[in-house]
N, C-alpha and C positions, 0 to 999 in steps of 0.2 A: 553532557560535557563535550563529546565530541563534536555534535552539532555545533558550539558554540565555541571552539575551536576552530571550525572550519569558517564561523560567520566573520570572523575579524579575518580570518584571511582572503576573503573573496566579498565582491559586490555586487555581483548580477544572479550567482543564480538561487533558486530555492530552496528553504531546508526541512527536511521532514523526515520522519520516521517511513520505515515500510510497513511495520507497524508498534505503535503500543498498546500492551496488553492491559486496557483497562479495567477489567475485571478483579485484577491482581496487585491493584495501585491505586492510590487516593485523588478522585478526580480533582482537591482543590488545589495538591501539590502539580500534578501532569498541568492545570493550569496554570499555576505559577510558573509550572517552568516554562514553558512554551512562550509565557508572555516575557517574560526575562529574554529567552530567545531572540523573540522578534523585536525587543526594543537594540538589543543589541547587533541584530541585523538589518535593522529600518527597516522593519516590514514585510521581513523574507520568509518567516516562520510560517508553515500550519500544518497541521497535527495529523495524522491516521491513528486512527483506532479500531479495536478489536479484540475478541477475545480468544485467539491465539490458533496457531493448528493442533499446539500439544497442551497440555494439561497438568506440568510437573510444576507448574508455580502457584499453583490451588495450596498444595501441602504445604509449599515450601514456605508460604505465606500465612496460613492458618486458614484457609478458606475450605468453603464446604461445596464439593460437587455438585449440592442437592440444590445450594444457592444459584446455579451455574445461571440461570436467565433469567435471575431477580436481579444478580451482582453487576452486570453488563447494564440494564436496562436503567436502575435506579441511578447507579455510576455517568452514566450517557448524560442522561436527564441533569445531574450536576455539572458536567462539565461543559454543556451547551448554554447552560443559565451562566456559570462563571464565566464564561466569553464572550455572552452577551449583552450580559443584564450589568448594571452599573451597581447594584447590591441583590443579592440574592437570600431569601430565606425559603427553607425547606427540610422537610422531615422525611424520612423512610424506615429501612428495616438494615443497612447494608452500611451503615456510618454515622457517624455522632450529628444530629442538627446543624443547622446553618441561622442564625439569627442576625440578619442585615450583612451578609458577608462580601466583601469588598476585593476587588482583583488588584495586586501590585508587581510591579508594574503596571498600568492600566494599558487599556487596546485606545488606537481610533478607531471614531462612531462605526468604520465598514469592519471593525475585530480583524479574527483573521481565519481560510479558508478549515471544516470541521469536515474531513473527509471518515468514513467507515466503512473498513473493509468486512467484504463480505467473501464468504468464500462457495458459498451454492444452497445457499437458504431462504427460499421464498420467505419466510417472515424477517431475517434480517433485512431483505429489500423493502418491507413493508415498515418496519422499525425506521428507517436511512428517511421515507417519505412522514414518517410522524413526526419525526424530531426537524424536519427539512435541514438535513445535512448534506455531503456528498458521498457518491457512491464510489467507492472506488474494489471491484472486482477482481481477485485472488484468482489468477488462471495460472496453475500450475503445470496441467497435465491434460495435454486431449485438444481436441481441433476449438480453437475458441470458437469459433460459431455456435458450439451446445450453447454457450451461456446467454445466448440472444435473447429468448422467451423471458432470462431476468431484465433486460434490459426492456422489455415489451411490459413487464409486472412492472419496473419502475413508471415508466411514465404513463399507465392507466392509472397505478395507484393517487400519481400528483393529479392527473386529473380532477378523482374521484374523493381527492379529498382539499383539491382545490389548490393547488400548489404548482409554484412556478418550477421547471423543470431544473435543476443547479446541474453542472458539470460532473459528466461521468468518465471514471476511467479506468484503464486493467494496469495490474501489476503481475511482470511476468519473469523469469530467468531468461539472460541470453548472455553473450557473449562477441564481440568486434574482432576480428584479426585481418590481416591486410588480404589475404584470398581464404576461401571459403575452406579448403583445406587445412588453411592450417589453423583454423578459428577448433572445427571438430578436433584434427588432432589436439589441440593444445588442453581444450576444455573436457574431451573426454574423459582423463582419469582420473579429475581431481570431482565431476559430478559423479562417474560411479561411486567412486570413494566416499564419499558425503553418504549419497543413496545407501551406500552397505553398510554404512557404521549405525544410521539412522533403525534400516531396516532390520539389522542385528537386534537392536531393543524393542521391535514393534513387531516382530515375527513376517515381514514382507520377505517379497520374491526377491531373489538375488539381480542384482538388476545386469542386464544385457548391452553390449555393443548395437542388438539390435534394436532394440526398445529407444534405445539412445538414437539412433539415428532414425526411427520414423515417428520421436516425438520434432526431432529438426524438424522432416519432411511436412508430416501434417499436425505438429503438436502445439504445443506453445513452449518450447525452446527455441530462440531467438539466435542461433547460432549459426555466421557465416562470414561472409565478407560486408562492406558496408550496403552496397549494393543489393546483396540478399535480405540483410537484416532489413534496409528501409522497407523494401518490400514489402516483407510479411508485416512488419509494423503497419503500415499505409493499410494491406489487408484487411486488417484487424480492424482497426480503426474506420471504414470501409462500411464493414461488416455490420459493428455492434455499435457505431452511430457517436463514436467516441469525443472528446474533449483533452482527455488527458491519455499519456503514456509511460509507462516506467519500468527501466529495464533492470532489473537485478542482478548486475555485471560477476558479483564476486560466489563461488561456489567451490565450500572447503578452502586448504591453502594455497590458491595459487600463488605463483610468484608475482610480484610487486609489479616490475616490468610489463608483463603481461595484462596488468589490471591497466595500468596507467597507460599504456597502447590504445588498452580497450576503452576509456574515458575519453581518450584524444580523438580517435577514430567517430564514437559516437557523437561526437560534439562538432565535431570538424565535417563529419560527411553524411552521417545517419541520418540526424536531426533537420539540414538544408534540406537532403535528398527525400524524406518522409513529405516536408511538407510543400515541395515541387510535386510530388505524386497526389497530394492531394487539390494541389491549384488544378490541376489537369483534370479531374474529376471521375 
């Protein structure tokens, strides 16, 4: 709903989840909706999926833990046919039959972009290349270079089972402010805050000013002036052979102001200045 909120009021840019939890949801509605989406944005829609970093919508839903990489796998499988296929019939263990099943709205013949976050699981990368979907990579925490060797499994895998390489990309936390100072100030207590609320229910480490500031330095927090931020962005990108980027501006409640700076800032200077870093090679 909000997505499609945002699609009548904007025209250029693209709409998409960070993620949805397919596991947890019926892939022929996630495809209804998505295509309702995109007809109502001409074409702007496509989809991330995955099946989640936490696990409290298994219960909340009636689903069973035990199912956890049937639910995904079988789920995937329908909602790559409904996207693509002009009718789809199939059977499993994880939803009621499909018998000639038709998409409404429908797509044009190119559908529209089927990305799958993965968040550090050599057989999720291997999954992305069976279904030939896109990869788009969950870097939360740690110097994104570890995740390279996934990026090295993705494309032996297209190789080896014959597949053209599709568009990969990282999804990460950061933050824009006009000097580098006051991006940390700003963003510092509303990501501890997040982190401790979270880490309260999960038995985690209380999180640190310092951890905070050398996931800046060498982590995948995105947090500076625009100048810093394109940097590490370009970095990255650089690094792990990228296509796509996406920054996860909002963490906990920051103020409104502050979000809207940092959407301005990203769009106005992040996003030139990345890809002048990358013309230059």
């Amino acid at each position: 709903m909000v997505l499609a909120a945002i699609a009548a009021r904007t025209s250029h840019i693209r709409l998409g989840t960070a993620v949805t939890v397919l596991s947890t949801d019926d892939p022929v509605r996630v495809a209804e909706r998505f295509s309702t989406l995109n007809a109502l944005s001409d074409g702007r829609a496509e989809v991330v999926v995955g099946r989640g970093s936490f696990t409290e919508s298994y219960g909340l839903f009636g689903f069973d833990m035990a199912d956890y990489d049937r639910l995904f796998e079988e789920k995937l499988d329908v909602l790559v046919r409904m996207l693509r296929q002009p009718s789809v019939t199939w059977q499993g263990q994880t939803r009621a039959p499909l018998n000639e099943a038709r998409l409404f709205p429908t797509l044009a013949p190119q559908g529209m972009p089927i990305w799958v976050g993965v968040g550090g699981s050599p057989e999720s990368v291997i999954r992305v290349v069976r279904h030939d979907v896109q990869l788009m990579l969950a870097i939360i925490g740690g110097n994104p270079a570890r995740f390279r060797p996934f990026i090295d499994l993705y494309l032996d895998a297209c190789s080896r089972m014959g597949r053209d390489p599709r568009p990969v990309g990282v999804h990460s936390p950061g933050f824009v402010a006009a000097t580098d100072e006051a991006a940390v100030e700003t963003f510092w207590p509303h990501w501890r805050d997040s982190n401790a609320r979270i880490g309260r229910e999960r038995g985690w480490p209380a999180p640190t000013k310092d951890r905070y500031l050398a996931e800046i330095r060498g982590g995948s927090l995105y947090v500076g002036s625009p100048e810093t931020v394109a940097r590490k962005i370009a970095a990255t990108v650089k690094t792990l052979g990228l296509s796509h980027f996406e920054l996860k501006y909002a963490t906990g409640p920051m103020p409104h102001e502050a979000l809207m700076d940092c959407v301005r800032l990203y769009g106005e200077q992040v996003i030139p200045r990345v890809r002048a870093l990358l013309a230059e090679g």
